[in-house]
C-alpha positions as YAML, in Angstrom:
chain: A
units: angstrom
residues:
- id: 1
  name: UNK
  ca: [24.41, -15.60, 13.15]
- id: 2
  name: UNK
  ca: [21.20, -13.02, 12.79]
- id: 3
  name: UNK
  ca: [17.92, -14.40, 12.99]
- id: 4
  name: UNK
  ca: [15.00, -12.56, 12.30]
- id: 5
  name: UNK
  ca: [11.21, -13.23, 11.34]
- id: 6
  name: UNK
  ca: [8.00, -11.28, 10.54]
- id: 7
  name: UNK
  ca: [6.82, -9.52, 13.06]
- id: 8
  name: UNK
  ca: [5.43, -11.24, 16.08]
- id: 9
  name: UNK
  ca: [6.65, -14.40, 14.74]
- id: 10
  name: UNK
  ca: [7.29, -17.24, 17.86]
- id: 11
  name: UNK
  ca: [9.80, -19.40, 15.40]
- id: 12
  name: UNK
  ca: [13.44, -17.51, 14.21]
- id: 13
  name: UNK
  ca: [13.71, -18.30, 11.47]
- id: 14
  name: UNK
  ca: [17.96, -18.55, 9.67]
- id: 15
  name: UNK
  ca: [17.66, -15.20, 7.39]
- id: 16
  name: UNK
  ca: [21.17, -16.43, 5.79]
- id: 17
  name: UNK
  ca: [19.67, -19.36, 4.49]
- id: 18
  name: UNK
  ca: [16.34, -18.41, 3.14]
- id: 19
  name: UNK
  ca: [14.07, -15.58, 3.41]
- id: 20
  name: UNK
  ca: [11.03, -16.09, 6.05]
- id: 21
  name: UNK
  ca: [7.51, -17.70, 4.50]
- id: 22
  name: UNK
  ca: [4.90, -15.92, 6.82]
- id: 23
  name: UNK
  ca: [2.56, -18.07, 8.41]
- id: 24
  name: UNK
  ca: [-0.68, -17.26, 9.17]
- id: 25
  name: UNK
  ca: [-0.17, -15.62, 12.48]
- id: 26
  name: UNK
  ca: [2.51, -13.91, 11.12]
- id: 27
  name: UNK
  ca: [0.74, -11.98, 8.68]
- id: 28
  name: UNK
  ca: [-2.00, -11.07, 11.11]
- id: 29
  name: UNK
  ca: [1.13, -9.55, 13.04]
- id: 30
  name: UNK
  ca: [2.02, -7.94, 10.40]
- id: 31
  name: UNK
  ca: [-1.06, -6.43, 9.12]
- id: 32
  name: UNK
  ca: [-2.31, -5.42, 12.96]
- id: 33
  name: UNK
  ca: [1.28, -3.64, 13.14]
- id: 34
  name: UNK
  ca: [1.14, -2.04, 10.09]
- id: 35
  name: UNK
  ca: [-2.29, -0.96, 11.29]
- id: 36
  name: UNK
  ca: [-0.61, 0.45, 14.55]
- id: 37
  name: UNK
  ca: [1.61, 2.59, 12.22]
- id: 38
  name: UNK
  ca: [-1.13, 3.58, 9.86]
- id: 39
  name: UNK
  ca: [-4.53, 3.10, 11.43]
- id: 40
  name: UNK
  ca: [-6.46, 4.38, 8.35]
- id: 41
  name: UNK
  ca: [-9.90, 2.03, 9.41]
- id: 42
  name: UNK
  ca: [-9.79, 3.47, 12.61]
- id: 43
  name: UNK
  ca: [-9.46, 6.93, 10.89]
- id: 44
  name: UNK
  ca: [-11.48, 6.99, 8.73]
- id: 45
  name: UNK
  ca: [-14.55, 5.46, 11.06]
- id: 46
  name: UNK
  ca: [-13.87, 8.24, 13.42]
- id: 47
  name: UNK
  ca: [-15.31, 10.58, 10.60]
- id: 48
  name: UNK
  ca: [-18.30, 12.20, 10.34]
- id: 49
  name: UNK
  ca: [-20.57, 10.02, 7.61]
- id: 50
  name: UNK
  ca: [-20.07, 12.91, 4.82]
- id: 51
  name: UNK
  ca: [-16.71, 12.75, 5.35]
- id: 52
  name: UNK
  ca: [-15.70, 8.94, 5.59]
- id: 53
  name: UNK
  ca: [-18.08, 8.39, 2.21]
- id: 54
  name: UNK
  ca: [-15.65, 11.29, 0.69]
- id: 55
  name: UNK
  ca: [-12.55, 9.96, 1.28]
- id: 56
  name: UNK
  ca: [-13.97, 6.77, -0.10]
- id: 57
  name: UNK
  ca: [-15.11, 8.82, -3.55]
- id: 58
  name: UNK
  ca: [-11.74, 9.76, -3.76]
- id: 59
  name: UNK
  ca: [-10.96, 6.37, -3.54]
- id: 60
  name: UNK
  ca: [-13.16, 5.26, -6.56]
- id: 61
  name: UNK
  ca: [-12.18, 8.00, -8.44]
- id: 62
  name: UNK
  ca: [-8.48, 6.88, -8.32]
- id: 63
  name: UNK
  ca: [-9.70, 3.49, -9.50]
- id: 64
  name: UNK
  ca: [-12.56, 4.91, -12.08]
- id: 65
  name: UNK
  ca: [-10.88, 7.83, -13.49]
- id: 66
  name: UNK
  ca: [-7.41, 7.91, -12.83]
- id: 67
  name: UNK
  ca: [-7.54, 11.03, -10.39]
- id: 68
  name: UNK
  ca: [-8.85, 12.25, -7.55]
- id: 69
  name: UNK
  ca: [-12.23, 14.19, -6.97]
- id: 70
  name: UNK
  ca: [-11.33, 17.88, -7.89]
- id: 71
  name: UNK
  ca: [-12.21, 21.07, -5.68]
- id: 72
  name: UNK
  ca: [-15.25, 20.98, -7.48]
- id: 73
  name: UNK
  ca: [-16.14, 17.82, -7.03]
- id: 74
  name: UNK
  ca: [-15.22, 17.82, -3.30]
- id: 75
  name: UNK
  ca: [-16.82, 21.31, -2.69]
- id: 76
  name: UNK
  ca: [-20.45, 19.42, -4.55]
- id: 77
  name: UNK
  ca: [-20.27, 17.01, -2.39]
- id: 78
  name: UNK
  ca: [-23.32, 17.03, 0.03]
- id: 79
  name: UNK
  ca: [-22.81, 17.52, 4.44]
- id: 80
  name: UNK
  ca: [-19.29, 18.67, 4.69]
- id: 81
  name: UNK
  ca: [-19.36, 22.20, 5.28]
- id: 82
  name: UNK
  ca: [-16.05, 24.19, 4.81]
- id: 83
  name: UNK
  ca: [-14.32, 22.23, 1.76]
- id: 84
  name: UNK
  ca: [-10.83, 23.26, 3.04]
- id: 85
  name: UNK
  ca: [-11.33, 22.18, 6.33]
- id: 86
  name: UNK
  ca: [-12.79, 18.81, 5.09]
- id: 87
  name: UNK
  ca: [-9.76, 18.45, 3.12]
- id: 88
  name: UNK
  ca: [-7.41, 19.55, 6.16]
- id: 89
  name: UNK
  ca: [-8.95, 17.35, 8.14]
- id: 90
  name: UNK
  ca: [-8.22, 14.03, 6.09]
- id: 91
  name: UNK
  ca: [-5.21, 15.25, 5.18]
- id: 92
  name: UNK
  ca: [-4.18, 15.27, 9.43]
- id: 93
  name: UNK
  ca: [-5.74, 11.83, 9.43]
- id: 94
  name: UNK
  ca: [-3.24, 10.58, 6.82]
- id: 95
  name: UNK
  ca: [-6.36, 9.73, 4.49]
- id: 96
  name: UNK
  ca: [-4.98, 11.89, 2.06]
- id: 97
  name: UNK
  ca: [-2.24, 13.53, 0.83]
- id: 98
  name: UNK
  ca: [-2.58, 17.33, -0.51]
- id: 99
  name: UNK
  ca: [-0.80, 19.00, -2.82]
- id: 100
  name: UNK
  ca: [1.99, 21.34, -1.88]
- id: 101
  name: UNK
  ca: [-0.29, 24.81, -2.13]
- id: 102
  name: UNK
  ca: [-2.72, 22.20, 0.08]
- id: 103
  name: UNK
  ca: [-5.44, 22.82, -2.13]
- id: 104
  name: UNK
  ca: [-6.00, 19.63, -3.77]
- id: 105
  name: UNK
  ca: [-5.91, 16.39, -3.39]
- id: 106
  name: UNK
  ca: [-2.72, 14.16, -4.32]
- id: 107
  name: UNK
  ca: [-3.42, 10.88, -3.03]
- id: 108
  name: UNK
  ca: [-5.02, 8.26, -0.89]
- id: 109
  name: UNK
  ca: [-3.50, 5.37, 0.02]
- id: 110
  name: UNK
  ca: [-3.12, 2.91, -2.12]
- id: 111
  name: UNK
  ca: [-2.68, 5.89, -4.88]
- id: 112
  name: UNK
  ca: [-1.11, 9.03, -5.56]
- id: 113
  name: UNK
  ca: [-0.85, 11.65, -8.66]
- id: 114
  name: UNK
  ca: [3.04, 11.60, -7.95]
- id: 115
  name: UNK
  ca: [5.03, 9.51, -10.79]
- id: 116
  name: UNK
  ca: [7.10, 6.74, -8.41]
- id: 117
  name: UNK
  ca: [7.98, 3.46, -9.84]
- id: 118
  name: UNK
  ca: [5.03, 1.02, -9.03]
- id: 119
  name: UNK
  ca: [2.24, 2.04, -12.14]
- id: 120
  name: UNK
  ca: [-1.28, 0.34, -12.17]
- id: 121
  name: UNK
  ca: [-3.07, -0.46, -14.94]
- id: 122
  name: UNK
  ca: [-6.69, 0.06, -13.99]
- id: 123
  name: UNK
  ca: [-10.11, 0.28, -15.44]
- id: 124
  name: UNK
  ca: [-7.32, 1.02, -19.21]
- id: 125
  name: UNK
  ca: [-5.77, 3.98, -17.21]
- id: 126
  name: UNK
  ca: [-2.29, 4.20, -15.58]
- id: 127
  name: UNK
  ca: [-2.34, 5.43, -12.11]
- id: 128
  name: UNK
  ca: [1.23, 5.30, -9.34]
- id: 129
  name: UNK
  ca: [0.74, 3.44, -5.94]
- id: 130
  name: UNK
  ca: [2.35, 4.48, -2.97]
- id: 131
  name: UNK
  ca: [4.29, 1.29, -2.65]
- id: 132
  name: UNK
  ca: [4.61, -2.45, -3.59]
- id: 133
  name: UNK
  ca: [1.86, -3.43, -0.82]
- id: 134
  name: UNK
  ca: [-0.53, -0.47, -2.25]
- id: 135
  name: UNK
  ca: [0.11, -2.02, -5.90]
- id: 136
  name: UNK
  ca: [-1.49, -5.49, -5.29]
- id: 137
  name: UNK
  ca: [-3.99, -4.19, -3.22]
- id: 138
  name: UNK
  ca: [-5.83, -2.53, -5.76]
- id: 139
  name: UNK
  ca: [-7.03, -5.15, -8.13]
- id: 140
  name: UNK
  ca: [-8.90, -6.84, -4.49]
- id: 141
  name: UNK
  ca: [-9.53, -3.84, -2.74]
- id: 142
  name: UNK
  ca: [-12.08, -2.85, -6.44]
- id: 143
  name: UNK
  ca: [-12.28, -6.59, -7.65]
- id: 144
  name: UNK
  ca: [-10.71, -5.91, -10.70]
- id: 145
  name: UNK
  ca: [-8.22, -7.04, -13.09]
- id: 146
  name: UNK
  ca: [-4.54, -4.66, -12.81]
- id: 147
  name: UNK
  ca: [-1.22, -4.84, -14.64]
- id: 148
  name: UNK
  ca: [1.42, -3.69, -12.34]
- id: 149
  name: UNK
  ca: [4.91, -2.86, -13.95]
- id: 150
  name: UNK
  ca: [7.66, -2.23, -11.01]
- id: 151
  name: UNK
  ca: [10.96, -2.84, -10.52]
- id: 152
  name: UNK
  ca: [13.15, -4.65, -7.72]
- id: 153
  name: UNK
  ca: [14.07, -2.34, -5.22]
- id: 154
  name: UNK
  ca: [18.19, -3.64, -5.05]
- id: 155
  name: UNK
  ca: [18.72, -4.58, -8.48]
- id: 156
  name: UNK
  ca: [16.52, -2.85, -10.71]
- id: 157
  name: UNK
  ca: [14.97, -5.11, -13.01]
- id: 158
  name: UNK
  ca: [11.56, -5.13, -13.93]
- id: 159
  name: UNK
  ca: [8.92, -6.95, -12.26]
- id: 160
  name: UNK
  ca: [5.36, -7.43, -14.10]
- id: 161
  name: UNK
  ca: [2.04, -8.57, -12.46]
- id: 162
  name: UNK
  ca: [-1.34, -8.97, -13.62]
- id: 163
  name: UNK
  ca: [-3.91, -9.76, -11.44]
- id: 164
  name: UNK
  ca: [-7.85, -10.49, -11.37]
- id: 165
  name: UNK
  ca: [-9.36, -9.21, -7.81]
- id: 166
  name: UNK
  ca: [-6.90, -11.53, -5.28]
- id: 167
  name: UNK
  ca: [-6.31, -13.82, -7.81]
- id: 168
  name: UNK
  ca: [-2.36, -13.43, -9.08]
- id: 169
  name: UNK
  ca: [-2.54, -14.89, -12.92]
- id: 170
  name: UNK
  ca: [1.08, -13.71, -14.19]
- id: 171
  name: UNK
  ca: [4.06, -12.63, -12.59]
- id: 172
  name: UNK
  ca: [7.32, -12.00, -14.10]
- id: 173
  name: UNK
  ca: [9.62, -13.08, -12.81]
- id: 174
  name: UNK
  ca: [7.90, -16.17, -11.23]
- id: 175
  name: UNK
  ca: [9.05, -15.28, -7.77]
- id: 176
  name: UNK
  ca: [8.78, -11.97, -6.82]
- id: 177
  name: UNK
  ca: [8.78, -10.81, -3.02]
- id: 178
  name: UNK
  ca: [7.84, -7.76, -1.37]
- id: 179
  name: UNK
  ca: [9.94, -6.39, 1.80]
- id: 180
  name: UNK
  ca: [9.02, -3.96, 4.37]
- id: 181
  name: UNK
  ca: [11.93, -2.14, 6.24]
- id: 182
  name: UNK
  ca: [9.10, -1.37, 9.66]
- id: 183
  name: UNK
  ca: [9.35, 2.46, 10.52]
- id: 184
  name: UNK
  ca: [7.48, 5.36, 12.61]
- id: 185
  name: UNK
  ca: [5.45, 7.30, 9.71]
- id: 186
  name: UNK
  ca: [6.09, 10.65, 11.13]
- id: 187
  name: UNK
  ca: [3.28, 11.95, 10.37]
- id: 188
  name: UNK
  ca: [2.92, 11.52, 6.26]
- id: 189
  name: UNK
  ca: [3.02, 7.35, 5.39]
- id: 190
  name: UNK
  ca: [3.75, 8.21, 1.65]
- id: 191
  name: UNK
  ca: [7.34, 9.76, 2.59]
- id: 192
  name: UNK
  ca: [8.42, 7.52, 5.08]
- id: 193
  name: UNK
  ca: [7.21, 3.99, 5.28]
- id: 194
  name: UNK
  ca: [6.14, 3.79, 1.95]
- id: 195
  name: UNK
  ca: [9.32, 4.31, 0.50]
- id: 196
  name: UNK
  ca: [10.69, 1.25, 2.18]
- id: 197
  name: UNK
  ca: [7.61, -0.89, 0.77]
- id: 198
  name: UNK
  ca: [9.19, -2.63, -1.82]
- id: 199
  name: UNK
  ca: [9.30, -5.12, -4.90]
- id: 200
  name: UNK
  ca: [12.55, -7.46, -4.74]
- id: 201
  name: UNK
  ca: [13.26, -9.79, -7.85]
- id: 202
  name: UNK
  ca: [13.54, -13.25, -5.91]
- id: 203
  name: UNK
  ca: [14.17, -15.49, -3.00]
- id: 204
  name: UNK
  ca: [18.15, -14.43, -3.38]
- id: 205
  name: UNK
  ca: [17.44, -11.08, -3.88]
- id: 206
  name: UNK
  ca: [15.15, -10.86, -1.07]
- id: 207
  name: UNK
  ca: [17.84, -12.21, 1.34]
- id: 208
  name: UNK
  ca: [20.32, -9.98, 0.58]
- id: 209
  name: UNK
  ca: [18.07, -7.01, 1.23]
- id: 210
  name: UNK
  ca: [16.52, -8.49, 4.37]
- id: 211
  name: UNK
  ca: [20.84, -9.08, 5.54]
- id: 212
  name: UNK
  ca: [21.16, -4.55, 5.62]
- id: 213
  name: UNK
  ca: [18.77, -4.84, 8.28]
- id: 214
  name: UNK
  ca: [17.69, -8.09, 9.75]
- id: 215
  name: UNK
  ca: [15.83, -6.69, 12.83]
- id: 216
  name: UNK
  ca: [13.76, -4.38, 11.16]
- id: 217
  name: UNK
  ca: [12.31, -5.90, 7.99]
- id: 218
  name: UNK
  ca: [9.69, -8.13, 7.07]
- id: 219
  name: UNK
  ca: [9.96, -10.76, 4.05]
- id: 220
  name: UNK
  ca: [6.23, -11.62, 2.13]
- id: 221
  name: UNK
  ca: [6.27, -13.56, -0.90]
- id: 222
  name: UNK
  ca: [3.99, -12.69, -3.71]
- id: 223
  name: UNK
  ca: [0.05, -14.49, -2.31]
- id: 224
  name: UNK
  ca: [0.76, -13.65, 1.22]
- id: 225
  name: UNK
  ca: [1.55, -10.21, 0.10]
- id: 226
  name: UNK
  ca: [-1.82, -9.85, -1.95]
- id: 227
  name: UNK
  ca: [-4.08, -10.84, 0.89]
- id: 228
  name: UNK
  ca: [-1.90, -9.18, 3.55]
- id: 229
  name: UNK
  ca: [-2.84, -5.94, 1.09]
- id: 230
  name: UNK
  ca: [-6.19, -7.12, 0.76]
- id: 231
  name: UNK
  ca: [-6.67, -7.44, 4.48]
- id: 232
  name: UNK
  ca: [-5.16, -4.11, 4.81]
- id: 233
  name: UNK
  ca: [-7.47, -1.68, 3.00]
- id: 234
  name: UNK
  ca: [-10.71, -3.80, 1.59]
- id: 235
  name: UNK
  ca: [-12.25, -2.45, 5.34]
- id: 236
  name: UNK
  ca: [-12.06, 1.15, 3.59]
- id: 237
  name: UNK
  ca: [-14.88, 0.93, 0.98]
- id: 238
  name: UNK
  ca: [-16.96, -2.30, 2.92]
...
């Protein structure tokens, strides 16, 4: 029989009987390994000041505004120099994502302009996050109140969320989970692991996604989930 756990977990724990509960070392595990994979913090402190309080504008203005900073607004903004090489150089950090002519900007993680399936209801605007993780981070990461609408990754159906900062105050259906199928990022996060980042409907649907792939996937239900996304990217904007 296949056991598996979160990452860095000491106790196996029977995958055909239940999905894993994280405990607390195993969501520190999991957050310093998805922090190997995509070390934004570490990124983004390696910047020059200009830059690192840019990338956190674009932030806000995901969050305020339901965009990104435009070329004007980047090119206004005061130390960086050569706006295309500031935006090059997030962009090879993985702090952003550019559009395909690579002259704007697209997204920063938790958000992008591209329609995928997890919207946000911030601030009364719609935005898309990257992934389930990137979803429920964004009410704690801004301490604000967010309406997610998703769906389950295996079956489809809709799963509904509104939260106030960390605090989860309605989910539909009672017991959603979020899964994580662990892989290299090659480069861009929000075509690769991201994609495999993922709202599943329940406890039974969340074992029969974990079973495709036992040894590379990571079970969280809905609070760990929020504070292992809170953990992840509050250090961005602190």
């Amino acid at each position: 029989m296949r056991r598996t756990s979160a990452p860095g977990s000491t106790g196996p724990v029977d995958a055909m009987a239940t999905p894993a509960v994280p405990r607390d070392e195993d969501l520190a595990e999991a957050i310093a390994h998805l922090n190997r994979l995509l070390p934004l913090q570490e990124r983004q402190r390696a910047l020059a000041p200009p830059l690192c309080e840019l990338h956190r504008a674009v932030l806000r203005s995901f969050a305020a505004a339901g965009v990104p900073l435009t070329r004007d607004q980047v090119a206004a903004w005061p130390g960086i120099g050569d706006m295309d090489a500031a935006l090059q150089r997030l962009a090879d950090d993985d702090l952003v994502v550019l559009s395909p002519d690579r002259r704007e900007i697209a997204g920063a993680y938790p958000f992008t302009v591209e329609p995928r399936v997890h919207r946000v209801t911030v601030n009364g605007l719609i935005v898309h996050a990257m992934c389930a993780l990137d979803a429920l981070s964004v009410a704690p990461l801004f301490g604000v109140a967010t309406h997610i609408d998703s769906r389950c990754h295996l079956t489809q159906r809709p799963v509904a969320i509104d939260m106030q900062a960390a605090c989860i105050l309605t989910a539909q259906p009672v017991d959603p989970w979020v899964g994580i199928h662990w892989q290299a990022t090659g480069g861009s996060a929000a075509q690769s692991l991201c994609l495999e980042m993922v709202f599943l409907y329940d406890r039974e649907t969340a074992r029969a996604w974990q079973q495709q792939d036992p040894e590379q996937t990571s079970l969280f239900n809905l609070a760990d989930a929020v504070a292992f996304g809170a953990a992840f990217f509050r250090p961005l904007l602190a």
